[in-house]
C-alpha positions in Angstrom: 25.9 18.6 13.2 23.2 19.2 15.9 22.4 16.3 18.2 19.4 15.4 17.5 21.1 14.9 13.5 23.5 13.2 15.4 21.6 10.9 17.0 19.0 10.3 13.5 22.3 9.1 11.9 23.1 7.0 14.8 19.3 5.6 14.6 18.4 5.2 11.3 21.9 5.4 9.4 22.1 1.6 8.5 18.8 1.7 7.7 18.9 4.4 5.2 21.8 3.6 3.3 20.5 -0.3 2.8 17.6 1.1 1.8 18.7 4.1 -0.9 21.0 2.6 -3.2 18.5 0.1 -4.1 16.0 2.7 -4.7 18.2 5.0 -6.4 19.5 1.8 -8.6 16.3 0.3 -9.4 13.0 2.5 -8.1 9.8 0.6 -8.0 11.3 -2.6 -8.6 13.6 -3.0 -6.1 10.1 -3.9 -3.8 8.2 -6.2 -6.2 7.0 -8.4 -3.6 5.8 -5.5 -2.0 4.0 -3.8 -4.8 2.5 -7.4 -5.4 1.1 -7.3 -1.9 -0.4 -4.2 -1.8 -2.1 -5.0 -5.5 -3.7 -8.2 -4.2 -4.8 -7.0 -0.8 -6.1 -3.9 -2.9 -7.9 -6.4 -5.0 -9.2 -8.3 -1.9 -10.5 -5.0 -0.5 -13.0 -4.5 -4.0 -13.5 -8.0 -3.9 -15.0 -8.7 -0.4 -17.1 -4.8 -0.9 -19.0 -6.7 -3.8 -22.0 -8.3 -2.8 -21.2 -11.3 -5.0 -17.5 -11.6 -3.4 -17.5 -11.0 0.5 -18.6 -15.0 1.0 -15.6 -15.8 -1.6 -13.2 -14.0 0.6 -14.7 -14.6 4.1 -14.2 -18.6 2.6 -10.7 -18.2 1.5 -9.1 -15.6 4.1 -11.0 -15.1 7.2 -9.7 -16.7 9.9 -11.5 -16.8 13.3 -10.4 -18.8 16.5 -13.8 -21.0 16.5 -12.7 -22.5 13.3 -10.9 -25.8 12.8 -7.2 -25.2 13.3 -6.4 -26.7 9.9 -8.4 -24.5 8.4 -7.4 -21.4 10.4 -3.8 -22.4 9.2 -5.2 -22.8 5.7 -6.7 -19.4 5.3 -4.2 -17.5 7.8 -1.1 -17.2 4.4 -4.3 -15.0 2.6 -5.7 -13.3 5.6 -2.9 -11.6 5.4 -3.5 -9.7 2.5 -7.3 -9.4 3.6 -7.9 -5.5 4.9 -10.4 -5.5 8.2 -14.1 -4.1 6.8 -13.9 -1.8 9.8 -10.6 0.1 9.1 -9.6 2.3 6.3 -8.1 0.3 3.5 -5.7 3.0 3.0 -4.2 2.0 5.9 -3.4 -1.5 5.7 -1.8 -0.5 2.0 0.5 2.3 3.2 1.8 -0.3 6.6 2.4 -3.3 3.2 4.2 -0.8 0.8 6.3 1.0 3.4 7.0 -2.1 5.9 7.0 -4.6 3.7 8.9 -2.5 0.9 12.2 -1.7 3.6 11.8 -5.4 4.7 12.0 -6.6 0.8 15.2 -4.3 0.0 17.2 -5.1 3.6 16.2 -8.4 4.4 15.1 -10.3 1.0 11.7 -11.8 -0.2 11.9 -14.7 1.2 13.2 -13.5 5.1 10.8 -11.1 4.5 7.4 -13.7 3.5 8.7 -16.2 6.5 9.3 -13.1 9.6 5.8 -11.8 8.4 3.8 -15.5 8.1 5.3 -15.8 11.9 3.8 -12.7 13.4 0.1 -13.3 11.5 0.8 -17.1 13.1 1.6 -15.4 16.3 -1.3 -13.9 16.5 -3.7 -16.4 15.6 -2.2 -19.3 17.7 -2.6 -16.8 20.3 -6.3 -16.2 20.2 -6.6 -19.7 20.3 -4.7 -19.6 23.9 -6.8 -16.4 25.0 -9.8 -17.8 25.1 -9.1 -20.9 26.4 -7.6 -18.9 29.1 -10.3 -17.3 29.2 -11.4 -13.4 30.7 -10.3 -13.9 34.0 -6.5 -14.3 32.9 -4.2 -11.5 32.3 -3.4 -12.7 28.8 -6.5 -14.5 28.2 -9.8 -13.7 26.1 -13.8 -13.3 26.3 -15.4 -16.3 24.4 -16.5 -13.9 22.6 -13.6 -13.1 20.4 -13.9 -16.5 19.0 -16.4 -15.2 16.6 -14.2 -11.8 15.5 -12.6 -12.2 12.0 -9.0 -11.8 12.4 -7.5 -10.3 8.9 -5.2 -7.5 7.9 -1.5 -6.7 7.9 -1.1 -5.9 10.8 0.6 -7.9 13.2 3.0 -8.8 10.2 3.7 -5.1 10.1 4.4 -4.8 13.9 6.8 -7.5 13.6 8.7 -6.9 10.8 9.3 -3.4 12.0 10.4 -4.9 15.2 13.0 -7.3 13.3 14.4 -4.1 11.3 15.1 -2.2 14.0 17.0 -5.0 15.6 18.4 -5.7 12.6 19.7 -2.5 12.0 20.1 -1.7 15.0 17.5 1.2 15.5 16.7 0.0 18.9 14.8 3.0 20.0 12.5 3.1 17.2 12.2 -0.7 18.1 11.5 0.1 21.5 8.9 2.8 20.7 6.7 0.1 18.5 7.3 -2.2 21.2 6.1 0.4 23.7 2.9 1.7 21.1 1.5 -1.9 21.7 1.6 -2.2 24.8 -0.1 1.3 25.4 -2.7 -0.1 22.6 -3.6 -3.1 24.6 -3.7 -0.7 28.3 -6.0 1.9 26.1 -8.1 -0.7 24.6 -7.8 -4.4 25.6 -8.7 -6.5 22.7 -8.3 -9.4 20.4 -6.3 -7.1 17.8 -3.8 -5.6 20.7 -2.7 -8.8 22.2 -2.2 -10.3 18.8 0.5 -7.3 18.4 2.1 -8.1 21.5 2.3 -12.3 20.4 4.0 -10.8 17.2 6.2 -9.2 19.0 6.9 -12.3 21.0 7.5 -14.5 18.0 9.6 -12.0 16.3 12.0 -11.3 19.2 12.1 -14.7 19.9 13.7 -15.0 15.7 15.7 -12.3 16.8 17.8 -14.3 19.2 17.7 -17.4 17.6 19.8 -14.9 14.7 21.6 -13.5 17.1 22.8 -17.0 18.5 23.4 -18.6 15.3 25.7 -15.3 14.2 27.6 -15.6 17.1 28.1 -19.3 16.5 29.5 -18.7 13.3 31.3 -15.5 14.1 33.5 -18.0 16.8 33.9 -20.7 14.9 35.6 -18.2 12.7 37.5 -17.1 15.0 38.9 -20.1 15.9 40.1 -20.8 12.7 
């Protein structure tokens, strides 16, 4: 076996067998939720292009960081699923069946719904913090990006692979997303970028509260 095989089976070797038997087992539906996901943000994506939708879903799952916080929390479950009009919807539907799809099958639908609501939280808490910052702070925000729409998969995606590769403990492919964001935000400093980077944040912060609580039970088992 030649090292860099080596070192894939090393990497991704937890990874791939939680992830083939189920697949092998069951196809398509071992990922329902996942399927589901990319049908309704597929459905979002006609939706909003129709002249007699856009307002329905700007209403129901746009979320920018001059609105009320209740409803920013209101919309932010659905905004989600709600492509950005200025990127390829292709995009955010390959990141929800492929992310979302490996999270489903090694981590559950639940684990899955409530690590990916965290990093879309993340990330629109955190524009609330940027621009009160404001531009002059490192981590804050133009007053302008009040007004941007903040949809789209994304930061869900970010943190979710983040949380599998700790999970399974492909911590170089966890470092490499980690280290894409931050390169994203150094290329091009905006509202999207440092929302990547609060995901993050939230989702490592789950990762040691996991950690903690496994040790926990791991010694009192021990003791026993």
């Amino acid at each position: 076996m030649t090292r860099i095989a080596r070192w894939a089976r090393t990497e991704w070797g937890l990874l791939y067998l939680a992830v083939r038997g189920p697949l092998v087992r069951r196809r398509w539906r071992a990922a329902p939720m996942a399927i589901g996901a990319v049908c309704l943000t597929a459905v979002l994506q006609f939706v909003q292009n129709q002249s007699w939708g856009y307002q329905f879903v700007q209403n129901v799952g746009a979320v920018r960081a001059e609105d009320p916080l209740w409803l920013a929390l209101l919309r932010t479950p659905l905004s989600l699923f709600v492509p950005a009009l200025d990127l390829p919807v292709w995009g955010a539907l390959a990141q929800l069946l492929i992310v979302f799809g490996i999270a489903e099958i090694c981590l559950g639908r639940w684990r899955t719904l409530v690590i990916a609501y965290a990093a879309t939280l993340a990330g629109t808490l955190y524009a609330r913090l940027g621009i009160w910052l404001g531009p002059d702070s490192p981590l804050g925000l133009p007053a302008t990006d009040s007004q941007v729409v903040d949809t789209g998969p994304s930061a869900a995606v970010v943190g979710l692979a983040v949380f599998l590769a700790w999970r399974c403990r492909a911590y170089v492919t966890g470092g490499v997303v980690i280290a894409a964001m931050v390169v994203e935000v150094l290329l091009k400093d905006n509202l999207a970028g440092k929302e990547h980077l609060a995901a993050i944040a939230a989702v490592l912060a789950l990762c040691g509260i996991s950690e903690v609580r496994h040790r926990r039970r791991t010694g009192r088992v021990a003791m026993r």
